[in-house]
C-alpha positions as CSV (number, residue, x, y, z in Angstrom):
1,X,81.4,86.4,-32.1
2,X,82.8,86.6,-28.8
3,X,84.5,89.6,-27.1
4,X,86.7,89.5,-24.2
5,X,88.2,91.7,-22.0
6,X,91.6,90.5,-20.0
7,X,92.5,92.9,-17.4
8,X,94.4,93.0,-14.2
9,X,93.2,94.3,-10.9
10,X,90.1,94.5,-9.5
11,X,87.5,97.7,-9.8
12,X,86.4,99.4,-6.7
13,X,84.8,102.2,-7.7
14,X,80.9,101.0,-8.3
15,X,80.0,103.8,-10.6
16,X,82.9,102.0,-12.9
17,X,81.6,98.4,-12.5
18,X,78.1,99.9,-13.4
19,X,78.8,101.2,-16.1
20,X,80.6,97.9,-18.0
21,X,77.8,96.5,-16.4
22,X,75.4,98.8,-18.8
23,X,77.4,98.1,-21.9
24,X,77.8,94.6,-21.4
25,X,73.9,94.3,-20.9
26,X,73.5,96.2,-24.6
27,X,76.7,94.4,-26.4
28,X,74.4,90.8,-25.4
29,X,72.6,91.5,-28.6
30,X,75.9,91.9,-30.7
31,X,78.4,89.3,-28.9
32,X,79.0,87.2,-26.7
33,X,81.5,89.5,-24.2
34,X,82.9,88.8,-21.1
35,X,85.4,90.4,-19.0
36,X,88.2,88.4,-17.1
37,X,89.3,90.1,-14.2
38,X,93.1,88.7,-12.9
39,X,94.9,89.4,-9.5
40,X,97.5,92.2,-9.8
41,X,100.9,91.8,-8.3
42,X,101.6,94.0,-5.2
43,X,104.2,96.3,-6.3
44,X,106.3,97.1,-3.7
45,X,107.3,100.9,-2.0
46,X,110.5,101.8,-4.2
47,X,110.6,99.3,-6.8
48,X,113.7,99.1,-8.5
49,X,113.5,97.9,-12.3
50,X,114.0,94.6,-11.8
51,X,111.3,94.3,-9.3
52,X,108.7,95.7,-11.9
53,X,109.7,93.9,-14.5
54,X,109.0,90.6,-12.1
55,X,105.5,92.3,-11.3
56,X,104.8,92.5,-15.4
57,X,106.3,89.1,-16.3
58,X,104.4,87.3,-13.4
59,X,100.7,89.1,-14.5
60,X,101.6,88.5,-18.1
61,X,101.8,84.6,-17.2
62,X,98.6,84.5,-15.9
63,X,97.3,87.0,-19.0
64,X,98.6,84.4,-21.6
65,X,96.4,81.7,-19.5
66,X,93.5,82.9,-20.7
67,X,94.5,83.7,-24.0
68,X,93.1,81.3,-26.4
69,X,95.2,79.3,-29.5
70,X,93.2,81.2,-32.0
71,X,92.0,84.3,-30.8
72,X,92.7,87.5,-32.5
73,X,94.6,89.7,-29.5
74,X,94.5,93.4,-29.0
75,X,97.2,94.5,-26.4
76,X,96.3,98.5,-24.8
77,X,99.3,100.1,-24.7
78,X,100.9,103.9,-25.5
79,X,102.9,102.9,-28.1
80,X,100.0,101.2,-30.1
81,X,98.7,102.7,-32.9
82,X,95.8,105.2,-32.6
83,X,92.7,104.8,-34.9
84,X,89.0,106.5,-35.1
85,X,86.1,104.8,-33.9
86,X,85.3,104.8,-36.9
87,X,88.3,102.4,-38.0
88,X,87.9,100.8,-35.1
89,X,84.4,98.9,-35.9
90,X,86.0,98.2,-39.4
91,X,88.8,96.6,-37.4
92,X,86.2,94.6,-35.6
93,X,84.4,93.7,-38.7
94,X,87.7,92.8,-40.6
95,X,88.3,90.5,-37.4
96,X,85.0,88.6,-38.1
97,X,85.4,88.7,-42.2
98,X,88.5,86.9,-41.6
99,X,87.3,84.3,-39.8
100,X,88.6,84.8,-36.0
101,X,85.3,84.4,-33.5
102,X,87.2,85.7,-31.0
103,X,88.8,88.9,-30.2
104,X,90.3,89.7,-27.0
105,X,91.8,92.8,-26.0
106,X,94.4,92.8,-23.1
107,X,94.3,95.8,-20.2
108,X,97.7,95.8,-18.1
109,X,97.8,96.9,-14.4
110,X,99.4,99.8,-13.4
111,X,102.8,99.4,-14.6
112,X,101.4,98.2,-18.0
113,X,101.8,94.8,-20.8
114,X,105.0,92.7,-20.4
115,X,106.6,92.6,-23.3
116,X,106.1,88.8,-24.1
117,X,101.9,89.5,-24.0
118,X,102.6,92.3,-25.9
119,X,104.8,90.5,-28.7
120,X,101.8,87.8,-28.9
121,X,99.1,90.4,-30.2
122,X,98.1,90.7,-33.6
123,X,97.0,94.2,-33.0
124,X,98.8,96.9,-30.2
125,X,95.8,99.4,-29.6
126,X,96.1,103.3,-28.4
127,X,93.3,105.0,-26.8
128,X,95.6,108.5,-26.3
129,X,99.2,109.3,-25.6
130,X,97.3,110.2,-22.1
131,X,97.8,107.5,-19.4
132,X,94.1,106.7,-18.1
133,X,93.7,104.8,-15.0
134,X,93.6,100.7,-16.5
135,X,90.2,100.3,-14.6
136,X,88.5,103.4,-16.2
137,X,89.6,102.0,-20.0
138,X,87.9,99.3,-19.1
139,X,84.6,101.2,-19.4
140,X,86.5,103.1,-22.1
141,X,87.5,100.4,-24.4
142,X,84.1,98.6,-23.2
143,X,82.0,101.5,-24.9
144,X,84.2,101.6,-28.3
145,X,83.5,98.1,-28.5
146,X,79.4,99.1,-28.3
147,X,80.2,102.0,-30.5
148,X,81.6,99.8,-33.2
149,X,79.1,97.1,-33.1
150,X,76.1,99.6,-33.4
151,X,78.2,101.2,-36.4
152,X,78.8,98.0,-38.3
153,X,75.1,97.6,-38.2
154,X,74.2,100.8,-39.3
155,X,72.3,102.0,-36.3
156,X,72.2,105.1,-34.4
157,X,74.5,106.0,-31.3
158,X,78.0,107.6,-32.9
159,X,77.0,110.7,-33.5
């Protein structure tokens, strides 16, 4: 199976890049995983609404790029639907029982998922009704994805 991580904007804080660093060292046994790390759109001082929803739309073109034909896509966004991590790693291994080999889960930038990369996932995910800075849920979301693999094969690390 291969896991992959679309996000937009670059991390500058080392201790963050470590640390997917670190978990995608220890998901190697479980998956293939990769992160793909897009330019985001300079947003400029007092945006009006039209002018964020041209930042969205033009980093949702280059999300759907690297979206593949038959990968199963998980969009991050607030208004997804919360689940355990628990549920989550029977999410991952429903994924796999169903026959997708890829699941890819989409980070926005800071003003979030345009609504057409949004409308292509099988799956809208919620970490919290919290807004969390999108390069810290990459380490976030890169851990659950850990967590669930070392759940679905029954070995010690979720509790």
């Amino acid at each position: 199976m291969k896991v992959k991580i679309i996000c937009v904007g670059k991390i500058k804080e080392k201790y963050l890049s470590d640390g997917i660093s670190e978990y995608s060292k220890r998901l190697s046994r479980f998956c293939k995983f990769e992160v793909c790390t897009l330019a985001d759109e300079k947003i400029p001082d007092n945006a009006t609404e039209k002018e964020m929803q041209i930042v969205l739309e033009t980093e949702g073109e280059r999300i759907e790029k690297h979206i593949g034909k038959n990968d199963y896509v998980i969009a991050l966004c607030v208004e997804g639907k919360s689940i355990s991590s628990v549920d989550f790693a029977k999410k991952i291994s429903d994924i796999a029982l169903s026959g997708k080999s890829e699941i890819t889960f989409i980070i926005g930038g800071s003003l979030g998922i345009c609504d057409s990369v949004k409308n292509k996932a099988d799956f809208r995910l919620s970490f919290s009704k919290m807004t969390f800075p999108h390069n810290l849920m990459r380490l976030i979301l890169a851990e659950q994805i850990y967590r669930a693999f070392k759940i679905n094969a029954n070995e010690e690390y979720h509790k």
